[in-house]
Phi, psi and omega in degrees: 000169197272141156305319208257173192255105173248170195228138163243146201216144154303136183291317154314336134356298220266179170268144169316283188324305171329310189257357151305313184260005167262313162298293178335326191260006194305116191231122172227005162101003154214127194278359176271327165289328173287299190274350174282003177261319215258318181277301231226345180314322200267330164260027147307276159304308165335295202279002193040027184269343152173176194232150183250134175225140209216134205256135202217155140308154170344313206250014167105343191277143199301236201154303209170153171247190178161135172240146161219147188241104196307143188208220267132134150274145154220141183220099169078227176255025211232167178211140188232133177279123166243177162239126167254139160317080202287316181211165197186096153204160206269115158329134164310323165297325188271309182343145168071050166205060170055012174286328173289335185258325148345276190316315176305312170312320172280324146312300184311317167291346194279325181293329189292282173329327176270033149053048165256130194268005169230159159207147229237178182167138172256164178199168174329134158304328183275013171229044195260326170319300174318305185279337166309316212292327203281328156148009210274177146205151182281167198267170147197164180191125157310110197220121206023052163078033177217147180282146150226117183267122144292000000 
């Protein structure tokens, strides 16, 4: 189970120097995830296009992200306001040592807080397992006689 003592901070929190000399080296094993917190996360949130939150250690080092965004459910004709999960990650070092469900958790109050009742996320095939045990299930909803798996 995770240990260390981290703060979670809004990506707009921190200084442009902060994440130049904190972030960059930030590695969770996929590199698009890795480098979209450090290029793009932060005038991402500035710009309202969704907001990033991001968990650090004592001495500044990330631990892990998650980014989210208000979005829509549509089922049929109907629409449900949700939060979606854009990106969600874990240091590379760390992984499989209880931080995604932490992080998971801290998504969930957030969904909670917006009195939004689903929150929704596509995701890696090899990372599907992870949103089962957390608590997650896929979607499928019939529509006009065609399946759509979420």
């Amino acid at each position: 189970m995770w240990q260390e003592s981290l703060t979670t901070k809004l990506i707009t929190e921190f200084s442009a120097r902060d994440i130049r000399e904190n972030f960059y080296s930030f590695n969770c094993d996929n590199s698009s995830l890795s480098s979209y917190l450090y290029r793009s996360s932060y005038f991402d949130s500035l710009n309202f296009v969704n907001s990033t939150s991001v968990l650090v250690n004592e001495v500044g080092t990330v631990r892990g992200y998650f980014t989210l965004k208000q979005d829509k459910l549509r089922v049929q004709d109907l629409e449900y306001a949700a939060l979606r999960i854009e990106r969600f990650a874990v240091c590379e070092t760390i992984q499989l040592n209880g931080l995604g469900r932490v992080m998971m958790k801290e998504s969930e109050t957030y969904a909670r807080a917006t009195s939004l009742r689903f929150l929704m996320l596509e995701t890696l095939h090899e990372s599907r397992n992870f949103y089962y045990k957390t608590g997650f299930s896929k979607l499928v909803v019939m529509l006009r006689n065609r399946i759509l798996i979420s």
